[in-house]
C-alpha positions in Angstrom: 0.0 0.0 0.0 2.7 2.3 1.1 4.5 1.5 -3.1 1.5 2.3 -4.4 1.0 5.6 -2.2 4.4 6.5 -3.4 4.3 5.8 -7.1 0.6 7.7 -7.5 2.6 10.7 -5.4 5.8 10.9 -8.1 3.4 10.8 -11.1 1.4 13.6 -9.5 4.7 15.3 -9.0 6.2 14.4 -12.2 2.9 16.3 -14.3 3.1 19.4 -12.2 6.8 19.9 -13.2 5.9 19.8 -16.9 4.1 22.8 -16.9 4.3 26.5 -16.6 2.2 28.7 -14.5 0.6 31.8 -16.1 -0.4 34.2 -13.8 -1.6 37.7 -14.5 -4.4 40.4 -13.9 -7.1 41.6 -16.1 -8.2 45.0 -16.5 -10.5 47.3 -18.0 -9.7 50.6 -20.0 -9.9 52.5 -16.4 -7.5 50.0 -15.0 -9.7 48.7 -12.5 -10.0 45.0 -12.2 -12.6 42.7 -14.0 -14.1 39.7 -12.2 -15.3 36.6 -14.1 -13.4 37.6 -17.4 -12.6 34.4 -19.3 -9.1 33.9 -20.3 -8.3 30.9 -22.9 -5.5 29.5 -24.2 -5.4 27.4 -27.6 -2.7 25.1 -28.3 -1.5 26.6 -31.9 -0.2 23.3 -33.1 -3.0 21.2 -32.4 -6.2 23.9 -32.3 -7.0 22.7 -29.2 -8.2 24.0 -26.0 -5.4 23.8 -23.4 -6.2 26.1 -20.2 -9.1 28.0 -19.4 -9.8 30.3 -16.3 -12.2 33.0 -14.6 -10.8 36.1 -13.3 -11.6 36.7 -9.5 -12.5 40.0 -7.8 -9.4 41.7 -8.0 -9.1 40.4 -11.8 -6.3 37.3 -11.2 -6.0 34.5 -13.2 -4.0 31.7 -13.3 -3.9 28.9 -15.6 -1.2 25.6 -16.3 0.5 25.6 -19.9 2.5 23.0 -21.2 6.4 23.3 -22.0 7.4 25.0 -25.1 4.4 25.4 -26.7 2.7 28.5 -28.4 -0.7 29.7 -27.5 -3.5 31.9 -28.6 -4.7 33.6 -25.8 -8.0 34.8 -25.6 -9.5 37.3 -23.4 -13.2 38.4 -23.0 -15.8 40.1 -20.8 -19.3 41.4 -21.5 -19.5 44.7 -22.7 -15.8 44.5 -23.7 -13.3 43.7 -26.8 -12.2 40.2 -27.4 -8.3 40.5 -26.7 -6.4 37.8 -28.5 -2.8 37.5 -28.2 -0.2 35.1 -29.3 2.1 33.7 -26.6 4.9 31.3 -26.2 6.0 29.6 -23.6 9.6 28.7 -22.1 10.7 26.7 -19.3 9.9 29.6 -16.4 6.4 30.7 -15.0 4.9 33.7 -17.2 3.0 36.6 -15.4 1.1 38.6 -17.8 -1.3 41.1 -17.5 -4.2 42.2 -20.1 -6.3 45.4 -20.8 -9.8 45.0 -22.3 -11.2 47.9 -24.1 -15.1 48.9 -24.4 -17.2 47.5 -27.5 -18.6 50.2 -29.1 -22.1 48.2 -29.0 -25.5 50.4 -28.5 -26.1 51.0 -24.7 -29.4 49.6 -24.8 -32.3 48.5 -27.1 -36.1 49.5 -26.5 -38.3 47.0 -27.2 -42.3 48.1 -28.3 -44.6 45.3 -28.2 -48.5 45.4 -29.1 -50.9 43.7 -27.6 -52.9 41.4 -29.9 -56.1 41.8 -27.6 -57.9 44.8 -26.0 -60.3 45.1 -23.4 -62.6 48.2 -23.6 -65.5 48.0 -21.1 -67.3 44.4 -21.8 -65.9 43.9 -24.8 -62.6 42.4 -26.5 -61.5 43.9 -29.3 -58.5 41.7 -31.5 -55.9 42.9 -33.7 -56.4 40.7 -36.7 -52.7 41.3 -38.0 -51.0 40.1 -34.5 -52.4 36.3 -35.6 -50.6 36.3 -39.1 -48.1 33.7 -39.4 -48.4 33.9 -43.0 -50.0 30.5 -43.6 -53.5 31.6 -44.0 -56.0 30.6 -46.9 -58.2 33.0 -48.3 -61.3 32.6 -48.9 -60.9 32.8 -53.0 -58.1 30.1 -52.5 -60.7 27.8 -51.3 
């Protein structure tokens, strides 16, 4: 029990070595921190998805790369640019901080809606054209 213990603690030991730690901060256009920004990083070589994280409240991520490997990092938060970057990794830990920028997206959208039925005293009165769906029959078709 105690060999197995041992051998399951060296592999353990042996895949944290193999990587690289990125650590860094995310940041808006004020330089304030954002919290729950999504940072990704795509193996280039093999399109893959490698790391992902969420940034905490003070906007820290951090995320395990492999050796000697090149990434497309990719940085988003609502309301904000999509930052992607290109990075490549060496043998030592990697702190890197990004800046999102604002979209230039409308600030918000105003919705009118009609009602398809009135009430006026005792009576209903219906909108006829709120119950097209364009697959009525008229009466000449017939």
């Amino acid at each position: 029990m105690k060999n197995n213990f041992c051998i399951v603690l060296l592999l353990v030991a042996y895949t944290s070595i193999a990587q690289v730690k990125l650590e860094g901060v995310v940041r808006d256009s004020l330089n304030k921190p954002l919290e729950l920004a999504n940072v990704i990083a795509i193996n280039q070589e093999t399109s893959a998805l490698e790391s992902y994280g969420i940034s905490d409240a003070a906007g820290k991520f951090k995320l395990a790369l492999g050796k000697n490997g090149t990434y497309k990092m990719q940085v988003s938060y609502i309301g904000m640019k999509t930052l992607e970057e290109n990075l490549t990794t060496q043998e030592n830990d990697i702190s890197k901080d990004f800046l999102l920028r604002a979209d230039n997206a409308l600030d918000a959208v105003e919705l009118t809606y009609e009602m398809p039925v009135t009430i006026k005293g005792d009576t209903l009165v219906y909108n006829a054209d709120s119950f097209k769906s364009g697959t009525e029959r008229k009466l000449e078709d017939v």
